[in-house]
Each structure stands twice: as structure tokens, then as C-alpha cells.
C-alpha positions as a Python dict, from the first residue, in 0.01 Angstrom:
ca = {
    (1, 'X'): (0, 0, 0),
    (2, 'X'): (343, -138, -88),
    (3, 'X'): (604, -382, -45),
    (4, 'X'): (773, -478, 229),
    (5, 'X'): (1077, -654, 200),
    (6, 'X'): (1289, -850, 453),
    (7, 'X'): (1641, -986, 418),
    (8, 'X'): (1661, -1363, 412),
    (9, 'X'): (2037, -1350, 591),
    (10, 'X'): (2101, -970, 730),
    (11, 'X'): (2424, -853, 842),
    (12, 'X'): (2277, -751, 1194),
    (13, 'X'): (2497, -531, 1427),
    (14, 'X'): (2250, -645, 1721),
    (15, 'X'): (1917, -810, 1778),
    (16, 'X'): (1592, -653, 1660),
    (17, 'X'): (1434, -557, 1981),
    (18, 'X'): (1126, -752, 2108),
    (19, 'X'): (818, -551, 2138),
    (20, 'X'): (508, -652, 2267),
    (21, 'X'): (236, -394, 2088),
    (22, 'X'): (-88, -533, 2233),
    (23, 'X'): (86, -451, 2616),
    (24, 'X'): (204, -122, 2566),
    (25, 'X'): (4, 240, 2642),
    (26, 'X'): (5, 547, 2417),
    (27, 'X'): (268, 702, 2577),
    (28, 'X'): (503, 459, 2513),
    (29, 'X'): (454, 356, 2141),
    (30, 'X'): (605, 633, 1985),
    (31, 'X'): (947, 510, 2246),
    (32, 'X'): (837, 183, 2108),
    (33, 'X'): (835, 311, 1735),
    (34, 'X'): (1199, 496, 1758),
    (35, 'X'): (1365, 202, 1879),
    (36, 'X'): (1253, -39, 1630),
    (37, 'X'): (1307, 265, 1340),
    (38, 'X'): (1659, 286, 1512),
    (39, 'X'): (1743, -98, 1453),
    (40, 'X'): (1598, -61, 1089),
    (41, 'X'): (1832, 206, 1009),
    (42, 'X'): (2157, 40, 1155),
    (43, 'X'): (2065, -281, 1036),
    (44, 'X'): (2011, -217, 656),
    (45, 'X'): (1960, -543, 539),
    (46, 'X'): (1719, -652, 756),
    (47, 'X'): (1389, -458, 621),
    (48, 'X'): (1311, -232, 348),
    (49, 'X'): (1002, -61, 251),
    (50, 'X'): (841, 143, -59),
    (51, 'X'): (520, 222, -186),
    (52, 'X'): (414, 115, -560),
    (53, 'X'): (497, 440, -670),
    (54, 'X'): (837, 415, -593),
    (55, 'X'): (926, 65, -568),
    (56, 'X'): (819, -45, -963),
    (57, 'X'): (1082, 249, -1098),
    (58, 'X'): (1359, 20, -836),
    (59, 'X'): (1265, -320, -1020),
    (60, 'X'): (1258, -158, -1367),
    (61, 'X'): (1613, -9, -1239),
    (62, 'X'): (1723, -374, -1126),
    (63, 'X'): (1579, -482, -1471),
    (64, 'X'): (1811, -289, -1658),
    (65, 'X'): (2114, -313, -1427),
    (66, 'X'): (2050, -707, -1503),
    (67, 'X'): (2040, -658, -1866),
    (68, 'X'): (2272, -416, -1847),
    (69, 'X'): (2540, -637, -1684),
    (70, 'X'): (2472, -986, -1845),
    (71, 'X'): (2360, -1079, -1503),
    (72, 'X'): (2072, -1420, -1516),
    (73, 'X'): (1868, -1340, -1209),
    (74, 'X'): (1448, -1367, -1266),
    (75, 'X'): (1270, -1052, -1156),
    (76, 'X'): (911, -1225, -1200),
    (77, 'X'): (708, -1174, -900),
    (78, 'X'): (920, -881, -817),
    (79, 'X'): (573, -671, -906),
    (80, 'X'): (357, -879, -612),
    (81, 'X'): (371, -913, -197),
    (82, 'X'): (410, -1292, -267),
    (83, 'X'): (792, -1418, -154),
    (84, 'X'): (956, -1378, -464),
    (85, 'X'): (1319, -1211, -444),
    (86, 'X'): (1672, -1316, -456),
    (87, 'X'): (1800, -1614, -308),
    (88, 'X'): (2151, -1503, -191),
    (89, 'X'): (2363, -1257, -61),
    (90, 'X'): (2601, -1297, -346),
    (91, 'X'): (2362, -1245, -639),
    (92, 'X'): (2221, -960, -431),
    (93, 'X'): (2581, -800, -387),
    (94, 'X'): (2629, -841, -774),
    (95, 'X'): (2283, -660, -883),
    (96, 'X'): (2378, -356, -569),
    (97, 'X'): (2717, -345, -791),
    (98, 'X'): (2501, -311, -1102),
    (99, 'X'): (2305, -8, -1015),
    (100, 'X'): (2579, 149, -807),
    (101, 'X'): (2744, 185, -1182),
    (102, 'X'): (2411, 295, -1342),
    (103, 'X'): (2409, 596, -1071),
    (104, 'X'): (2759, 651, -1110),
    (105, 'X'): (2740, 712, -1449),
    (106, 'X'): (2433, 865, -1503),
    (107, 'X'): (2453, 1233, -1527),
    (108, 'X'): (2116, 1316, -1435),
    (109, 'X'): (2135, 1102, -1093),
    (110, 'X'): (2456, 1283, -925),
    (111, 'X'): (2266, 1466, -588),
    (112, 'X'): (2058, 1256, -352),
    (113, 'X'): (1749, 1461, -415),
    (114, 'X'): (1770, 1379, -786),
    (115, 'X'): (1483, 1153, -916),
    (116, 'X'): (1454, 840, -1141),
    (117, 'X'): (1129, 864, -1341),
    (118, 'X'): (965, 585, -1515),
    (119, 'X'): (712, 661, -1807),
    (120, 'X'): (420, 372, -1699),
    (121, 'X'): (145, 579, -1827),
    (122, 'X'): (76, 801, -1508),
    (123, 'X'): (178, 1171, -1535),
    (124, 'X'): (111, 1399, -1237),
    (125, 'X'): (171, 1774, -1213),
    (126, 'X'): (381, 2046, -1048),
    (127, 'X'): (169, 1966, -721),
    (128, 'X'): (132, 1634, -745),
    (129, 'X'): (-241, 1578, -899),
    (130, 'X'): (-303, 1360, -1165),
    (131, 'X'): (-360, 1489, -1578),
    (132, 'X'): (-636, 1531, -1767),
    (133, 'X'): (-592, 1243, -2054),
    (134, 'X'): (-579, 1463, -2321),
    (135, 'X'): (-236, 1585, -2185),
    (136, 'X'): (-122, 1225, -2070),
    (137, 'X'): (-152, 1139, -2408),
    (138, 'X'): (52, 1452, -2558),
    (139, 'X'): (363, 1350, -2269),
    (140, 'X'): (376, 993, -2375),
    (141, 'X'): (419, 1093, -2719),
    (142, 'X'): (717, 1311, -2610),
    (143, 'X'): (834, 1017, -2352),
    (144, 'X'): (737, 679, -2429),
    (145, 'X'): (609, 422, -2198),
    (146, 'X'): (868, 267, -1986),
    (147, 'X'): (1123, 511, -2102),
    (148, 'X'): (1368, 614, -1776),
    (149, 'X'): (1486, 964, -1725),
    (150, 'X'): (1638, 1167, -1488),
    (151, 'X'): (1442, 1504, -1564),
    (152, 'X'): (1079, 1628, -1587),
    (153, 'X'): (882, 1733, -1880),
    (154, 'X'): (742, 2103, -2006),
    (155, 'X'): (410, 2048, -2116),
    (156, 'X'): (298, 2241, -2407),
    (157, 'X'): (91, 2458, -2171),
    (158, 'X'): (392, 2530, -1991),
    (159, 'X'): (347, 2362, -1692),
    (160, 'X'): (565, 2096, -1564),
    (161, 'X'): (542, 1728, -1553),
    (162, 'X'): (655, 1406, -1452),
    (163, 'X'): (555, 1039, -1432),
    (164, 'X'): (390, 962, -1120),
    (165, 'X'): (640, 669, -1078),
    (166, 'X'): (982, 845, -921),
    (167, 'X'): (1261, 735, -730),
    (168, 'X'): (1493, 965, -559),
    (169, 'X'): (1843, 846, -545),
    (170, 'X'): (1869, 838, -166),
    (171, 'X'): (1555, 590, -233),
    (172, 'X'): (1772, 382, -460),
    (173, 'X'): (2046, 417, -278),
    (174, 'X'): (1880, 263, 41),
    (175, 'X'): (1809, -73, -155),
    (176, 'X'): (2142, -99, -292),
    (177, 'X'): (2270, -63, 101),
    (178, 'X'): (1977, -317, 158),
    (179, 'X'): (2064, -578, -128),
    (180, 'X'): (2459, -559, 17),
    (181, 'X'): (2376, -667, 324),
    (182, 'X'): (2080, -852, 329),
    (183, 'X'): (2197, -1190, 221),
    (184, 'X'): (1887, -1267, -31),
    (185, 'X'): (1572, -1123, -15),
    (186, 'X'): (1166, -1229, -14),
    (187, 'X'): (909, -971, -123),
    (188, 'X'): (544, -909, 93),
}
């Protein structure tokens, strides 16, 4: 589960190609499935996807870059598959702006494979599993709920952690390519 989100004006380069799923065989879905990943990525603002995980650390990101910038845009409903989103192309170009200059100057967030974490009161381990409470409770003492950081967490024990909610910069950057050229957004 997740959201997917589709540009309300996109800056297309060509038309998204027409593909009738309920006609086609096997063999030709995966051709089917490369084209329309091929318009995706050269048309930017015309769809982008993330699971919870990764999309609530983006809107608490946009949150901040808001804040951050004296910028008045509402990021209610931002949290549910229900329409909400930005209206235009220009707010949308003004909040891209906005975290562009958080990533900039962010020294933590300088490689594409660096990750935004978001304390929401989920840790996971080295491998990926969820923590025992008992040590969810000692990291959230240590990093506070809804506190953003660039790094993981030793645990007493000596294992590594992180919050389960993460966004790698070539994540974020992929929605600030999206909000430049979408032209306003809706959320499902």
C-alpha cells in the first residue's frame, strides 16, 4: 500500500501510450510494462509513487520546507489516497525550490544513497525487522518522535538502528523533479 500521485498539468514530452491490459498475453505484458515505465520516467510530472514508509518522511520534508520558507500551502490530506495536493504548478515549483535548499544544505543528505529518517515511533534493525519495545522505547528517548536526521542510531546493545520511516535522497529527489513539472498535484 501507498500513494499514488498524478500531476494535475504535466510537462509531457509525448503521449502516455494506450494499453489495453485485458487484450494482451503473458508474453507481451512485461513489453507492455517497459513502455509505460519508459513514459513514467521521461515524463516526471505525470505520476509518482511511494509506499507509507517512504512517502510520510516526503510530507514531513514538505512540512518543514513550508515552514521553513514562510510558504502558506495546506498539507492536510497529504497523509490519505483522497485528492488532496497542490493546486498549481507554481506553488508546486516554489515547495521543489524549498527542499532543493534543505538538501543542499544539509550535510548529512550530500550522496543519493543517503537517507532521510523520521522518528514516528517505528524503529527497525540492521536487517530490517522490527524492535522489541523495550528498545523502541530506549531510541526514542535518544531521538524524539518526529525528530529528522540524516544518520542511524547505536543501540546500547550495539546494534544499529533506524526509524522504519526513510527516504533516500534519490527518493526525494524524484518528487522534487515531479512537483517541477507536474503543474499541481492530487493524491490516491
Amino acid at each position: 500500500m501507498g500513494v499514488d500521485i498524478y500531476g494535475l498539468k504535466p510537462q509531457l514530452k509525448y503521449e502516455k501510450p494506450e494499453i489495453d491490459w485485458s487484450s494482451l498475453k503473458d508474453d507481451k505484458r512485461k513489453e507492455a510494462f517497459e513502455s509505460l515505465t519508459k513514459f513514467e520516467n521521461d515524463n516526471p510530472g505525470y505520476y509518482f509513487r511511494s509506499n507509507w514508509w517512504g512517502w510520510r518522511p516526503l510530507v514531513y520534508l514538505s512540512d518543514i520546507a513550508i515552514q521553513n520558507s514562510g510558504l502558506q500551502f495546506d498539507t492536510k490530506g497529504w497523509g490519505e489516497n483522497s485528492g488532496h495536493g497542490l493546486k498549481d504548478g507554481v506553488q508546486c515549483t516554489l515547495l521543489a525550490q524549498a527542499i532543493e535548499y534543505m538538501i543542499e544544505e544539509s550535510d548529512d543528505l550530500s550522496d543519493d544513497n543517503d537517507t532521510l529518517y523520521i522518528n514516528l515511533g517505528s524503529w527497525s534493525n540492521s536487517e530490517g525487522g522490527f524492535v522489541s519495545d523495550d528498545i523502541q522505547a530506549e531510541l526514542s528517548k535518544e531521538w524524539p518522535l518526529n525528530e529528522v536526521r540524516g544518520t542511524q542510531v547505536v543501540g546500547s546493545d550495539g546494534n544499529l538502528y533506524s526509524p522504519s520511516h526513510s527516504a533516500p535522497v534519490w527518493h526525494i529527489k524524484n518528487w522534487i523533479n515531479f512537483l517541477k513539472e507536474c503543474g499541481g498535484f492530487e493524491i490516491y
